[in-house]
C-alpha positions in Angstrom: 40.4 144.5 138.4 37.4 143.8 136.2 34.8 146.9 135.6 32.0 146.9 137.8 29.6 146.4 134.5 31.4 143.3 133.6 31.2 142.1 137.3 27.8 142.5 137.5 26.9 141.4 134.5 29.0 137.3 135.9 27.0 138.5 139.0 23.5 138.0 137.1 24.9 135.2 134.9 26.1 132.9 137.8 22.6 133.8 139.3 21.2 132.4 136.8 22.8 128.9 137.3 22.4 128.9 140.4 18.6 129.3 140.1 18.8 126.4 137.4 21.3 124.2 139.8 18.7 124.4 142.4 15.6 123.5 140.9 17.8 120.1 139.5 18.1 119.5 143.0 15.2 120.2 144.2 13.4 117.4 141.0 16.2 115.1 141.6 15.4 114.5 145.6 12.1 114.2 144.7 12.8 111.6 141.9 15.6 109.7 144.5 12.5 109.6 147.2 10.4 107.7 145.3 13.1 105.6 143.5 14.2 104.4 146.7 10.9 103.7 148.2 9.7 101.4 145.0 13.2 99.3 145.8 12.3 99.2 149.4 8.9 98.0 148.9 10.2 95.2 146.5 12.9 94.1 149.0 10.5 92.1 151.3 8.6 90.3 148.5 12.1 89.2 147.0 13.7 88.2 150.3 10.0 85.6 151.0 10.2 84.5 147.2 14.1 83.5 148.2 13.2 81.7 151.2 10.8 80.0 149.2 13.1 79.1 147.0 15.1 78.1 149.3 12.9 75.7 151.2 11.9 73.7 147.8 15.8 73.4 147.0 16.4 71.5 149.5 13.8 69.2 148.2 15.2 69.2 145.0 18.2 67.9 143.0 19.5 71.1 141.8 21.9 69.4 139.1 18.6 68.4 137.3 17.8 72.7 136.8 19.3 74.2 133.7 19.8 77.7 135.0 21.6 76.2 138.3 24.1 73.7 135.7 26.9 75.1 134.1 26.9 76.1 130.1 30.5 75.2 129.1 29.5 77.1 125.7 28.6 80.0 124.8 30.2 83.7 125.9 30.2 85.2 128.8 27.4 88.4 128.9 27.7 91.7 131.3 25.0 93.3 131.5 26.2 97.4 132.0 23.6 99.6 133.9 24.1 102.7 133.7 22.0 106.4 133.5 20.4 107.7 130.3 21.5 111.3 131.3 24.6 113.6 132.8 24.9 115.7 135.5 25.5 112.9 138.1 29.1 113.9 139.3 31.6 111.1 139.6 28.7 108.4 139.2 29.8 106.9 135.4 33.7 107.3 136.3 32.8 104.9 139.2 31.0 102.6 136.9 33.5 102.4 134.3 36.5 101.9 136.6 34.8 99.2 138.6 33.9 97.4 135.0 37.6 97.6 134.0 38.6 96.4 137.1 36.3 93.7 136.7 37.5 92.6 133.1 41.2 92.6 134.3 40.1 89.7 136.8 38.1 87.8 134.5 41.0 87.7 131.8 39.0 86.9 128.8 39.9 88.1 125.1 37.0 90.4 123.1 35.4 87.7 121.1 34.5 85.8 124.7 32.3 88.7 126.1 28.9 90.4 124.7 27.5 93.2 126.3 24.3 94.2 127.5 23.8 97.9 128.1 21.2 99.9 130.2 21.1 103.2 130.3 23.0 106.0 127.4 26.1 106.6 129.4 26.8 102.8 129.2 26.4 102.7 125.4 28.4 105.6 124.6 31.0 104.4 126.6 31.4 100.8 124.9 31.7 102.6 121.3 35.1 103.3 122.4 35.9 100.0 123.3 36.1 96.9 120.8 33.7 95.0 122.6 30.5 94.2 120.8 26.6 94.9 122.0 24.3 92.7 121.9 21.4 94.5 123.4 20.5 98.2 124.5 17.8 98.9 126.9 18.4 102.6 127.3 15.8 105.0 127.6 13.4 103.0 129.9 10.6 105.4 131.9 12.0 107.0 134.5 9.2 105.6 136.7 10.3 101.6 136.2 7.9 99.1 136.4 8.2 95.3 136.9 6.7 94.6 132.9 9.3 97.1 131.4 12.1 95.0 132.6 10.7 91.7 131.2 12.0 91.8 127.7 15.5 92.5 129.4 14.8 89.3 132.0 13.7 87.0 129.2 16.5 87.9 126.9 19.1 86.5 129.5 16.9 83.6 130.6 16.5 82.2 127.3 19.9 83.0 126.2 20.9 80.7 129.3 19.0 77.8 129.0 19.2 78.3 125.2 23.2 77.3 125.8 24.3 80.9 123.9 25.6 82.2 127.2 27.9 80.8 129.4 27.8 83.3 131.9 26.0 86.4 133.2 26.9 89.3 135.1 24.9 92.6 136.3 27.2 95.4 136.9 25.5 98.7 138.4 25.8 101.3 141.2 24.5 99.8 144.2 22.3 102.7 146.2 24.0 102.8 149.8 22.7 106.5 150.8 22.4 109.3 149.5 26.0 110.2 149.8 27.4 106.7 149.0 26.8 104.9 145.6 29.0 101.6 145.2 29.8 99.6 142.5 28.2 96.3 142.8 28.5 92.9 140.2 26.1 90.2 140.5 26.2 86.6 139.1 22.8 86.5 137.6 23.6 83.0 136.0 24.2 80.6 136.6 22.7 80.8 140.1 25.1 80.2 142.7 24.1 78.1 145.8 25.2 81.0 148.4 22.4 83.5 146.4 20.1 81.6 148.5 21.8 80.9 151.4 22.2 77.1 150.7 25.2 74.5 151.7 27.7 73.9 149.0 28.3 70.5 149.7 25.6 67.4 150.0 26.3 66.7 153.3 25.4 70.0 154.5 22.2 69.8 151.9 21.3 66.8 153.9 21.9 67.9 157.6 19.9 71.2 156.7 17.0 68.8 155.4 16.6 67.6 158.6 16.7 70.6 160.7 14.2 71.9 158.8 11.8 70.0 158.0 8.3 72.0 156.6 5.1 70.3 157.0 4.5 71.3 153.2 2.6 68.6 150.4 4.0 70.2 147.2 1.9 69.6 144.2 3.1 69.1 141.6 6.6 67.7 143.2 9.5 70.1 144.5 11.6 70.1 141.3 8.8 71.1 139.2 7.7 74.2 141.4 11.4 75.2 141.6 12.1 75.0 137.6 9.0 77.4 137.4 9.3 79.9 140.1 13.3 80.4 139.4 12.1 82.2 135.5 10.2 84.6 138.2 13.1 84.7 140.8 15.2 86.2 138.2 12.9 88.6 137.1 12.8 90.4 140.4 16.5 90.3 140.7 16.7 92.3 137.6 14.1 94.7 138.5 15.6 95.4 142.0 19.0 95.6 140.5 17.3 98.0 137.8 15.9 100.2 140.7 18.9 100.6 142.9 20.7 101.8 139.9 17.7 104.6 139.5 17.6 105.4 143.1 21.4 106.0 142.8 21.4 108.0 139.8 19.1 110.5 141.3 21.1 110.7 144.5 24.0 111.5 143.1 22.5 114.3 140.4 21.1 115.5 143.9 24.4 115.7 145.6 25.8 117.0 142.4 23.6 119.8 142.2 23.6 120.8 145.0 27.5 121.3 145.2 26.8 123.3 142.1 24.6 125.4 144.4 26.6 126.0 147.1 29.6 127.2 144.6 27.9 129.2 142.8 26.4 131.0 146.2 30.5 131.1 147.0 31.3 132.8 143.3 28.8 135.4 143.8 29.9 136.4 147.3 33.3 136.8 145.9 31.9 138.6 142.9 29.9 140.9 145.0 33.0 141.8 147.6 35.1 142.8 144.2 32.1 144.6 142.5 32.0 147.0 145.8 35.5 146.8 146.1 35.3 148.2 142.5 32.6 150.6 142.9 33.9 151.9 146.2 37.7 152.7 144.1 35.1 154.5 141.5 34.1 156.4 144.4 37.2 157.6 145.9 39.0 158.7 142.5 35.8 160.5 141.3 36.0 162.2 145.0 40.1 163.2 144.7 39.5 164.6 141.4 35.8 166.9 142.3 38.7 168.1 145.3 41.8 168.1 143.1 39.4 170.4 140.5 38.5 172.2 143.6 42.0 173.1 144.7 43.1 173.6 141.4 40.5 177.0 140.6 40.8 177.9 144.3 44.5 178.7 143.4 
């Protein structure tokens, strides 16, 4: 049994941490509250700009739209978004498994893929790997706003239309609750017909055109208005996608913390049981021997 010195001495030490532990927890709720309320308010406007969209597409021959065609050149880029910082539990593990995961289906060899990394964790963990960079955003404000994700936004829509990139994926934890973070991967480019809800086949293109018909004079024509809202389309995707993966990072330092918290509180109960335990034993012997001395003269 430890000495009731060195007991109390973990005693004050795991108080310590727990004190620390707490007030994490108590800055990361605060920082997950507002994280998810800026992607809530963004939602709405993103879901009308898709419908939008949506209505002048089928107006529109889409094959005509570089970032709807195909690039048969060019590699393929995954864009990695990650957190800057630690402390988040299982949250990078998650990540990085659902990114292998990912690779093993797409079956391409190192010199097809380039990388785009958000976020420290991210970065750190592709100097492992042999795959090569070819961007990092990390260290962005912790409060995101719409213009500090345009440099990451036109980086992928030029490298698109510029023919350099074949394909474009956003991998990121998707914020569920505050318990539940899930890895999500996102076809940024080219843009698929289902991203906004449209038929797959012209038949289907033409038989929606006629059940919903909008009373709508478009000036300039349909194809123009679509070629220069879908620049801005992707920029919100990005952003959302930018602030789910904030809202989720918080959450889970929250949750993370706070487990820190509560075994801490659980160390320092059993600590506290064994330093009386101790001090108790300390007790009783310095008792028997006052008696033992006691006995001992009497005689």
């Amino acid at each position: 049994m430890l000495g009731t010195r060195s007991i109390k001495r973990r005693i004050k030490t795991t108080q310590s941490i727990r004190q620390i532990t707490k007030a994490m927890e108590m800055v990361s709720a605060s920082k997950m509250r507002r994280a998810q309320l800026s992607a809530l308010r963004s939602k709405p406007y993103a879901k009308k700009l898709q419908e939008i969209l949506r209505r002048l597409a089928i107006h529109t021959d889409l094959t005509q739209l570089p970032l709807f065609a195909v690039n048969r050149k060019g590699k393929t880029v995954i864009v990695l978004v990650s957190s800057d910082r630690g402390l988040t539990g299982g949250l990078a593990t998650t990540l990085f498994r659902g990114l292998e995961d990912f690779l093993s289906q797409l079956k391409l060899t190192d010199d097809q893929l380039d990388f785009i990394v958000v976020g420290k964790k991210s970065r750190d963990y592709l100097k492992k790997t042999a795959y090569s960079v070819l961007a990092d955003f990390s260290d962005l404000p912790d409060r995101l706003t719409f213009e500090e994700t345009l440099p990451l936004s036109k980086l992928l829509v030029d490298g698109y239309q510029e023919r350099r990139f074949k394909k474009i994926y956003l991998i990121h934890m998707d914020f569920v609750s505050t318990l539940i973070q899930r890895v999500s991967i996102n076809q940024l480019l080219p843009i698929l017909l289902e991203t906004l809800s449209l038929p797959a086949t012209p038949q289907e293109m033409i038989e929606l055109d006629v059940t919903a018909r909008y009373e709508y004079i478009f000036e300039p024509n349909p194809q123009e208005l679509l070629a220069g809202l879908v620049p801005y389309y992707l920029e919100i995707q990005v952003y959302q996608i930018l602030l789910d993966a904030r809202a989720s990072e918080h959450s889970a330092r929250m949750v993370a913390m706070k487990n820190a918290s509560d075994n801490a509180s659980d160390i320092i109960y059993d600590l506290t049981l064994e330093y009386n335990k101790s001090r108790q034993a300390a007790i009783t012997n310095e008792l028997l021997d006052i008696v033992t001395a006691t006995a001992t003269s009497k005689s």
